[in-house]
N, CA and C of each residue as an Amber inpcrd file, in Angstrom:
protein
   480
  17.9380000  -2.1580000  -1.1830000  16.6520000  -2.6410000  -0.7550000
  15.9030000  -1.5040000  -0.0790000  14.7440000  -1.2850000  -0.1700000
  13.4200000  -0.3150000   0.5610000  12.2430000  -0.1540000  -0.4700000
  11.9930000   0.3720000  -0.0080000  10.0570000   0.6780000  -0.4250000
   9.7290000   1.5410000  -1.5190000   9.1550000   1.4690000  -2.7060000
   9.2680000   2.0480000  -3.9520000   7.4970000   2.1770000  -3.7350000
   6.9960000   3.6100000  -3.2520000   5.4880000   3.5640000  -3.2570000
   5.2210000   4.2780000  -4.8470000   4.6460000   4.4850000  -5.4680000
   3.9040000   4.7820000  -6.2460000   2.3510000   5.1340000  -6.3740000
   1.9410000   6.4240000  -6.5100000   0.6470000   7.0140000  -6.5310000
   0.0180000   6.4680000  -7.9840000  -1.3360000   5.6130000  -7.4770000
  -2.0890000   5.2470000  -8.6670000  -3.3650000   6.1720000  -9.1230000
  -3.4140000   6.1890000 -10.4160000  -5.1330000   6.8680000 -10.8580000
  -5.8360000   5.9800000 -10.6960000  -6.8250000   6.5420000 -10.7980000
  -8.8060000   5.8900000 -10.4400000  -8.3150000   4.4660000 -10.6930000
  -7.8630000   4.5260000 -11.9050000  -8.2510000   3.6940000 -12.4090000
  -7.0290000   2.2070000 -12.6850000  -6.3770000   2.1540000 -11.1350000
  -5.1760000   1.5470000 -10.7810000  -3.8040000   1.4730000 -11.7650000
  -4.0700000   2.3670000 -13.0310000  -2.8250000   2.5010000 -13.4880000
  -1.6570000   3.8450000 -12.4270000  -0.5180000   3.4020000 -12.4110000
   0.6700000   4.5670000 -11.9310000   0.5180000   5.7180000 -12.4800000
   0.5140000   7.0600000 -11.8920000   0.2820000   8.2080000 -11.9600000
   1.9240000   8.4540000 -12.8360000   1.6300000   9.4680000 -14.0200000
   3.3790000   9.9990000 -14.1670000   3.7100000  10.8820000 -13.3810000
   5.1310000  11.1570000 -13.7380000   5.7690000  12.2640000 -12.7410000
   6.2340000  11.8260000 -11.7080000   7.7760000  12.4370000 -11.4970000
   8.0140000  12.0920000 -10.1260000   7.8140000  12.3900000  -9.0040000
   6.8240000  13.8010000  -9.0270000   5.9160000  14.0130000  -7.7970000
   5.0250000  12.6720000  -7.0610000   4.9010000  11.1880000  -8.0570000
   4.1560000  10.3910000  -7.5400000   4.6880000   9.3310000  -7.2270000
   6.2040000   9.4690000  -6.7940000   6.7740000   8.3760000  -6.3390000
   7.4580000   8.9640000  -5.2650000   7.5400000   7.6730000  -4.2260000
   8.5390000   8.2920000  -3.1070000   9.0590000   7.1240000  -2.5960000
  10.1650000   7.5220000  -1.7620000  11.0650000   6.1450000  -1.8720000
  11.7280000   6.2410000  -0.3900000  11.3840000   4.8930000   0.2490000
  11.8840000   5.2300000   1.6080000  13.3040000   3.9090000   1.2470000
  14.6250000   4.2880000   2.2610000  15.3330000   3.0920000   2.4720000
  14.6710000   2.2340000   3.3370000  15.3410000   0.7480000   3.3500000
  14.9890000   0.0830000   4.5670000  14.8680000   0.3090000   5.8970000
  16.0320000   0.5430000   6.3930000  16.2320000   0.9900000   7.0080000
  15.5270000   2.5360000   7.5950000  14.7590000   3.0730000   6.5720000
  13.8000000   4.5970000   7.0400000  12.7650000   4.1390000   7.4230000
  12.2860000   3.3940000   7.0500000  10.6110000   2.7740000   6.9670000
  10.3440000   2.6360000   8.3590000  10.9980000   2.0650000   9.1930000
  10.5280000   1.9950000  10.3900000  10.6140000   2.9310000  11.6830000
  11.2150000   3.9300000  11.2280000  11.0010000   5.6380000  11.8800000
   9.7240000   6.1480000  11.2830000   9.3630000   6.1280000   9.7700000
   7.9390000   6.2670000   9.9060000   7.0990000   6.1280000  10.1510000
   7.0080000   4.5360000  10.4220000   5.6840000   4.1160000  10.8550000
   5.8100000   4.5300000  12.3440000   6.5380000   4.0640000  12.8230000
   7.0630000   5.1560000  14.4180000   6.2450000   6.1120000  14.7320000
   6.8050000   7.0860000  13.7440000   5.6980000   8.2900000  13.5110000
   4.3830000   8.7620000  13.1240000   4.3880000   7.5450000  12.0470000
   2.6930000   7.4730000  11.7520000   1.9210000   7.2220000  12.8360000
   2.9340000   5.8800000  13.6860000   1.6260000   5.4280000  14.7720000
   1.7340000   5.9840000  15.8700000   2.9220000   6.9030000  16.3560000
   2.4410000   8.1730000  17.2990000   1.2190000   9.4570000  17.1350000
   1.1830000   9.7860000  15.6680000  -0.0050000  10.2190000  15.0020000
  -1.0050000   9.8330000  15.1370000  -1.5020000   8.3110000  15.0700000
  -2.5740000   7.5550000  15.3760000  -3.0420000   7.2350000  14.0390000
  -2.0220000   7.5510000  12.9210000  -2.1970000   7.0820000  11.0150000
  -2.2440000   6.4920000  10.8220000  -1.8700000   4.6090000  11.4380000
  -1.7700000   3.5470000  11.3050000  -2.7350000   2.6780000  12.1260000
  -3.4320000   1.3470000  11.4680000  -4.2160000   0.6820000  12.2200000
  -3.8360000  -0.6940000  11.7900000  -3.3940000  -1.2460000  13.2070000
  -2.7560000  -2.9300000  13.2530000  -4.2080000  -3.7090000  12.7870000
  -4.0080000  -4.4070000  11.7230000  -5.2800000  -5.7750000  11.1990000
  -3.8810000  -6.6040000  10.9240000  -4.3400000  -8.0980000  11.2270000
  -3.8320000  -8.8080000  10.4280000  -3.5010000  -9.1560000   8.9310000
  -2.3210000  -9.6840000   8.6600000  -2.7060000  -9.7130000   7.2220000
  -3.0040000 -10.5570000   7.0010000  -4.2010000 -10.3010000   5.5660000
  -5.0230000 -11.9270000   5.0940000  -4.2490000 -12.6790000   4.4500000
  -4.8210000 -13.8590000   5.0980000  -3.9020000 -15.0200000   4.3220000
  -4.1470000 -14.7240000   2.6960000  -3.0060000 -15.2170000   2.2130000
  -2.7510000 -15.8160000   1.0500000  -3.4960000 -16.6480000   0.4010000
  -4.1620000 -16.4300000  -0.8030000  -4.7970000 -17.4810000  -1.4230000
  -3.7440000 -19.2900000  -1.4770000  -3.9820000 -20.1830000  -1.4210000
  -3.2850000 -21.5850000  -1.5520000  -3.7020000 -21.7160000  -3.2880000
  -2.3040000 -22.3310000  -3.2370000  -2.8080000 -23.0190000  -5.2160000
  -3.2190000 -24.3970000  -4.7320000  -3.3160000 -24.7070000  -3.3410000
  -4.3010000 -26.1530000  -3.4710000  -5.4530000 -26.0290000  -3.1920000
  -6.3360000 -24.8660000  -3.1470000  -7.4500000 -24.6570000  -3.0020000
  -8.1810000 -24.3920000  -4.0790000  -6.8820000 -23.6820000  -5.4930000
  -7.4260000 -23.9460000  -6.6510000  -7.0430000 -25.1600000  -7.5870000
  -6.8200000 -26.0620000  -7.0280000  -6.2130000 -27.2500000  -7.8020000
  -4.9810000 -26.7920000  -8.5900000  -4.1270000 -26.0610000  -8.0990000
  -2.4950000 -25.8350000  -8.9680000  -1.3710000 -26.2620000  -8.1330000
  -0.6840000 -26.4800000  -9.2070000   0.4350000 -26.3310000  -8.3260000
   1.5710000 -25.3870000  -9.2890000   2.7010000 -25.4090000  -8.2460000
   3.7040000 -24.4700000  -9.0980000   4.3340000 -24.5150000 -10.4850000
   4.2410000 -25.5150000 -10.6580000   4.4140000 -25.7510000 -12.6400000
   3.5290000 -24.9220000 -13.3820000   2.8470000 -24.6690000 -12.8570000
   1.1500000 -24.5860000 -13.7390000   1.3220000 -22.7310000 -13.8810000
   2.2360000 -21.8460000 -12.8450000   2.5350000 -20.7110000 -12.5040000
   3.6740000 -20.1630000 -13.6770000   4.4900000 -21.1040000 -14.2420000
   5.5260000 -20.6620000 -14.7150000   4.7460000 -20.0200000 -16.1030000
   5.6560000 -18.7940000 -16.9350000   5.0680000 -18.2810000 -18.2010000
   5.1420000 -19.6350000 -19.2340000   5.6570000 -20.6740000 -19.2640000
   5.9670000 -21.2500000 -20.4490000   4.7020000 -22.5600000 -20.5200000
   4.0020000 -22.5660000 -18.8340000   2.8920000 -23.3620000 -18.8640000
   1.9020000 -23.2510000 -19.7010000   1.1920000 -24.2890000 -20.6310000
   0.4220000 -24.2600000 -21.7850000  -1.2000000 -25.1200000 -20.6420000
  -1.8650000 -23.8340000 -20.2500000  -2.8660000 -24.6970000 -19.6500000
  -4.6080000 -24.6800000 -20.8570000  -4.8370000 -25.8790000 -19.8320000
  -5.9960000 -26.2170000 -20.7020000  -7.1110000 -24.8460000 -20.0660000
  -8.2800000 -25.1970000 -20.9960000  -9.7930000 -23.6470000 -20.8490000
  -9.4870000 -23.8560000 -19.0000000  -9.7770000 -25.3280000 -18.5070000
 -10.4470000 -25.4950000 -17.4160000  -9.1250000 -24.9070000 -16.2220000
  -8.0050000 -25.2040000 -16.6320000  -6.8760000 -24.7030000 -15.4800000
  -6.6000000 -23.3320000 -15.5850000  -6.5260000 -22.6710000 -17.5300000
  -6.7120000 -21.5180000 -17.2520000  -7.6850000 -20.6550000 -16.1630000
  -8.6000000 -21.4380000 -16.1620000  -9.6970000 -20.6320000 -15.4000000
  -9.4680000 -20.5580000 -14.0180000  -9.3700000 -21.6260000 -13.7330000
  -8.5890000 -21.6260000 -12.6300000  -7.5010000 -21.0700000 -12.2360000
  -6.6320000 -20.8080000 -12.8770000  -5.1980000 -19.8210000 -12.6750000
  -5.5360000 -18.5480000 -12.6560000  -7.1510000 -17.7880000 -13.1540000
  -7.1050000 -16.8280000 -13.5360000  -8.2120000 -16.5200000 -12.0260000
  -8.6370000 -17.2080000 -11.3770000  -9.5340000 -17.0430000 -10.4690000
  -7.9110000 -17.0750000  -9.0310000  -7.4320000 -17.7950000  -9.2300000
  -6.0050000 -17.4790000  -8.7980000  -5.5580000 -16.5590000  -8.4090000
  -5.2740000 -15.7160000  -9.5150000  -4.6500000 -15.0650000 -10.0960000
  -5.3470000 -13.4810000  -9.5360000  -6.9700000 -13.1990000  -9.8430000
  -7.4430000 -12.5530000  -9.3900000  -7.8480000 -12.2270000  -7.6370000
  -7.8400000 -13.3750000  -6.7590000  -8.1570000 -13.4800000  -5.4520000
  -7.0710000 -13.0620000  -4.2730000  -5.4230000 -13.0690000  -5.3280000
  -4.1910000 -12.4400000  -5.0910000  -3.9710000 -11.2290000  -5.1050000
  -5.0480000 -10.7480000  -6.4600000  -4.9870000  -9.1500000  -6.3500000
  -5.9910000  -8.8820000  -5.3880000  -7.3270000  -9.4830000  -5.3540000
  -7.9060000  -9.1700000  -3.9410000  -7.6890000  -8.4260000  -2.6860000
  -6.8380000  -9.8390000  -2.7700000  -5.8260000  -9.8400000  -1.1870000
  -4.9960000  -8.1640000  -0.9810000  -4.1270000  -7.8380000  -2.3770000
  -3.2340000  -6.6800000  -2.1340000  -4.3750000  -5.4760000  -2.2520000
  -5.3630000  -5.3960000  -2.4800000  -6.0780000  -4.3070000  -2.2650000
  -6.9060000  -4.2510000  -1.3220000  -7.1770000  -5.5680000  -0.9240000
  -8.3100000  -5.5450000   1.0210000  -7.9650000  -4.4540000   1.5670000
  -9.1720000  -3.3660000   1.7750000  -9.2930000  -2.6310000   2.9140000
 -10.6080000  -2.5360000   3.5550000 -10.8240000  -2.2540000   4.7730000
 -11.7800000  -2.0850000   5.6320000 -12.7390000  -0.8190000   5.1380000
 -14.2810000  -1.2770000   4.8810000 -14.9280000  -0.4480000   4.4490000
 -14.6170000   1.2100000   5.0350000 -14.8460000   1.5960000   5.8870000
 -14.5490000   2.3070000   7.1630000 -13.2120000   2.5980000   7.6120000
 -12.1330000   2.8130000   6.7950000 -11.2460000   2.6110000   7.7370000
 -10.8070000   3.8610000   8.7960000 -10.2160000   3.5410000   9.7080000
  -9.5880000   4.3820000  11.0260000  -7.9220000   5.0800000  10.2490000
  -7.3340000   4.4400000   9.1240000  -6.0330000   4.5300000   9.0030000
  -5.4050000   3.8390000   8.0570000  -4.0050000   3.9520000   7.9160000
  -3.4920000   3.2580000   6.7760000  -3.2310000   1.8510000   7.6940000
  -4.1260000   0.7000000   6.7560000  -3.0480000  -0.5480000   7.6170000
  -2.0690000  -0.9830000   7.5320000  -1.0830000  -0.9370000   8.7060000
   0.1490000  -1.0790000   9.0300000   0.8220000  -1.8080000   7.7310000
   0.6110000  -3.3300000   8.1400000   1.2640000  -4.3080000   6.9620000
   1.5470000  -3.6480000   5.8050000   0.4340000  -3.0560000   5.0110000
   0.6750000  -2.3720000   3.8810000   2.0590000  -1.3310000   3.6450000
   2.2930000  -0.2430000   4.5990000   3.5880000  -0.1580000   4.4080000
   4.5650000  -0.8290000   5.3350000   4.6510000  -2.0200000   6.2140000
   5.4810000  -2.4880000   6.6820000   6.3700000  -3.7830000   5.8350000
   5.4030000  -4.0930000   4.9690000   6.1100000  -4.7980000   3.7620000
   6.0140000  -4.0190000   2.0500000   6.5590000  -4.6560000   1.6860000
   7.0490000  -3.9070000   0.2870000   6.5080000  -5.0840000  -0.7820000
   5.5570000  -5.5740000  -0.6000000   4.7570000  -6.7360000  -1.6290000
   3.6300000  -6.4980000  -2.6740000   3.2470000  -4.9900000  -3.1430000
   2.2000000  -4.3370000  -3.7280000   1.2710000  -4.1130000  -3.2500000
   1.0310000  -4.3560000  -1.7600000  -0.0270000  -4.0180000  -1.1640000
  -0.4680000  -2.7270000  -1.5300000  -1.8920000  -2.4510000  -1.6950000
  -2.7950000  -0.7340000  -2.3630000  -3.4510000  -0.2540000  -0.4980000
  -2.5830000   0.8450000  -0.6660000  -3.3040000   1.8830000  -0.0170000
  -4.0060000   2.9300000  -0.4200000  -5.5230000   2.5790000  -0.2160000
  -6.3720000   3.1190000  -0.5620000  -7.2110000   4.7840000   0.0110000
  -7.6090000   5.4580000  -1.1190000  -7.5980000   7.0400000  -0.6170000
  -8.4570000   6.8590000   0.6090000  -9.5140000   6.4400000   0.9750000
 -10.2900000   6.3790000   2.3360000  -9.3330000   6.2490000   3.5480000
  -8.0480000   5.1130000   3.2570000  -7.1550000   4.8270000   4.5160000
  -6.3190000   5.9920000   4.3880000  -5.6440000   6.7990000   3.5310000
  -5.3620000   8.0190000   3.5870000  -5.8360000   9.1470000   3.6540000
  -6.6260000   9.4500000   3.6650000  -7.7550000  10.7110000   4.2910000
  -7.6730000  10.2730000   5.5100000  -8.4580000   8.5050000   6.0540000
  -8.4620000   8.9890000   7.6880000  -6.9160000   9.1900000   8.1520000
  -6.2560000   8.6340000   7.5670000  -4.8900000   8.6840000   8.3020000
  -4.4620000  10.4820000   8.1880000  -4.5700000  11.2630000   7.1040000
  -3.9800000  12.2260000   7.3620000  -5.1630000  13.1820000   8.1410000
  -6.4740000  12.5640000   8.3350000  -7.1620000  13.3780000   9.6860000
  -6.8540000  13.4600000  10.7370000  -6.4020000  11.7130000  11.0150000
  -5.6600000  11.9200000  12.9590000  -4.4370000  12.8670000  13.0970000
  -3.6180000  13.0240000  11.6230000  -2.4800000  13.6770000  11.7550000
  -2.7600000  14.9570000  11.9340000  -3.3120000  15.2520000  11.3650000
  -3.7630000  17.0860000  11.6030000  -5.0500000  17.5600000  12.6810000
  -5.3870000  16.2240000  13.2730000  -6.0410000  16.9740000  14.7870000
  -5.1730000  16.7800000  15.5010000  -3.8290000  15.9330000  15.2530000
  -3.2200000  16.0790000  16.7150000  -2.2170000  17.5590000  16.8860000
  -1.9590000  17.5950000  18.1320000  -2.2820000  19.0270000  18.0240000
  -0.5490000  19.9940000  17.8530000   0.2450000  18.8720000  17.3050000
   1.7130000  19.3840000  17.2770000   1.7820000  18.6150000  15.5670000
   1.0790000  18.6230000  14.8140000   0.5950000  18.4040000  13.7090000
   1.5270000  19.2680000  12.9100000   1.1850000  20.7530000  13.1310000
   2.0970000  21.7260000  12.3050000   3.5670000  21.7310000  12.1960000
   3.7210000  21.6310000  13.5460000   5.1820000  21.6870000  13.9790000
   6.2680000  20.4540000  12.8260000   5.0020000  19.5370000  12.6540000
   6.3320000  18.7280000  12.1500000   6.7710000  18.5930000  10.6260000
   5.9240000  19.8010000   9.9250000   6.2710000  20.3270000   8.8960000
   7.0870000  21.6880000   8.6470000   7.4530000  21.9870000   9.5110000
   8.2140000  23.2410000   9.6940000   9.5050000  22.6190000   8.6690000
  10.1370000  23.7810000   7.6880000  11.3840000  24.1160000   6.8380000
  12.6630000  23.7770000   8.3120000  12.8480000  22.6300000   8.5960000
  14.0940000  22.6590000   9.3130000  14.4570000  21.3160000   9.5490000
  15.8260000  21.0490000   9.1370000  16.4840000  19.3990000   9.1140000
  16.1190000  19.0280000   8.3060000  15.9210000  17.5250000   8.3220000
  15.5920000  16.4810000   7.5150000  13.7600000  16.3200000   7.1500000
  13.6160000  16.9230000   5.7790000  12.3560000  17.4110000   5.3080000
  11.6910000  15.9290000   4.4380000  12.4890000  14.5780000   4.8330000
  11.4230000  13.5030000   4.3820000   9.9340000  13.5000000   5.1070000
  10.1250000  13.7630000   6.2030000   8.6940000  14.1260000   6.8440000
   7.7310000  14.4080000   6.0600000   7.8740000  16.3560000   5.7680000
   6.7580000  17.2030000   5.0870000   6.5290000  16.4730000   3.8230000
   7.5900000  16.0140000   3.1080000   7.7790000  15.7410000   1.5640000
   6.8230000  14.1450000   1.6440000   6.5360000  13.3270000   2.6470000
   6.0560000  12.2620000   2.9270000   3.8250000  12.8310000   3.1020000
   3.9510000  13.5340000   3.9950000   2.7890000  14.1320000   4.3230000
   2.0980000  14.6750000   3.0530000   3.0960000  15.1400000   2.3880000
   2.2480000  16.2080000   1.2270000   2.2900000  15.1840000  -0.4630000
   3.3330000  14.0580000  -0.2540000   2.4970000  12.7570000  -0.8630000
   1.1910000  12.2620000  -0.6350000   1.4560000  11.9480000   0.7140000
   0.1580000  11.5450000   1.0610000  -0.9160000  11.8490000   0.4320000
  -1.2180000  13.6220000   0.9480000  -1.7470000  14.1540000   0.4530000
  -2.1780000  14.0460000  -1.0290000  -1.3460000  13.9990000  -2.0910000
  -1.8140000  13.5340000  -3.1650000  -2.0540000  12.2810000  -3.5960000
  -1.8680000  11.3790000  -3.0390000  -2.2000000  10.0840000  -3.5910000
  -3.8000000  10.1280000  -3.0760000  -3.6490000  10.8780000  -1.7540000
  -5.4980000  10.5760000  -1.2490000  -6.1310000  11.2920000  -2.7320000
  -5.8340000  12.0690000  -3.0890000  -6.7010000  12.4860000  -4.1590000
  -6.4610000  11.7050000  -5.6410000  -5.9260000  10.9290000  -5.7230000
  -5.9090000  10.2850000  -7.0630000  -6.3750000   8.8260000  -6.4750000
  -5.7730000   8.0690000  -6.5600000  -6.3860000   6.6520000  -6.7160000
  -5.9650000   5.6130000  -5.3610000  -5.2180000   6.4460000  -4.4540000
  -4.2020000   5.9750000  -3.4880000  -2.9910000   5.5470000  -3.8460000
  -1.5380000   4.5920000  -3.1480000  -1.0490000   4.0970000  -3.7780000
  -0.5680000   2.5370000  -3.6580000   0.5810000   2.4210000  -4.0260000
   1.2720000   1.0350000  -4.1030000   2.5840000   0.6470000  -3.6240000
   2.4420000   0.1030000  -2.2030000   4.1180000  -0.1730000  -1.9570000
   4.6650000  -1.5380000  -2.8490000   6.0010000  -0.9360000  -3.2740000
   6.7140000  -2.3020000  -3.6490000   8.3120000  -2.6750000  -2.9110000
């Protein structure tokens, strides 16, 4: 079990190469954010609720692949369906940082290049910034930072 991020293009397909994946254990994930939010990389929002399938008239039968729905439930499953992906890509016009939730769970939430730019700005004004890329010990750090770094320039990415 842990966190399978993946760097997306523009155009939300997965980037190739394994330069665009990085992989924390369970157990790692929460020394990073540690670190992110001593950085000041991370910004606590709540997470948005969940769309309800009783708000679109479904229920869980209607979810399974073998369900044969009519024009009118399709549509409905597909307005569903879309307000879910919504949800995993919500970010704050503006943002200050990566929001937390996003890598504190592993549910596809999209971190988007704006929340990674500001996040790797607070990291590099603070002022022991360099230091923690230095060639010595355990180099998930730098190798984490200089992801970053590229996902801000492609499409952001995707924890799973």
């Amino acid at each position: 079990m842990g966190y399978d991020i993946y760097i997306l293009n523009p155009d939300d397909t997965y980037a190739e190469g394994d330069d665009n994946y990085f992989r924390f254990a369970y157990t790692a994930m929460p020394r990073t954010l540690d670190t992110m939010h001593n950085f000041g990389m991370l910004v606590e929002l709540p997470i948005p609720e969940a769309p309800s399938l009783e708000a679109y008239g479904l229920s869980v039968e209607q979810l399974k692949p073998d369900y044969r729905a009519d024009t009118a439930t399709a549509k409905r499953l597909a307005e569903y369906r879309a307000a879910g992906l919504a949800l995993l890509r919500a970010a704050p016009s503006r943002p200050a940082g990566i929001t937390s939730y996003k890598l504190r769970y592993n549910e596809g939430f999209v971190v988007t290049p704006a929340e990674i730019t500001a996040a790797l700005a607070a990291y590099e004004a603070h002022p022991h910034a360099a230091m923690t890329e230095l060639p010595v010990g355990d180099q998930t750090w730098s190798r984490w930072v200089s992801f970053l770094r590229r996902a801000s320039e492609r499409g952001g990415f995707r924890t799973h």
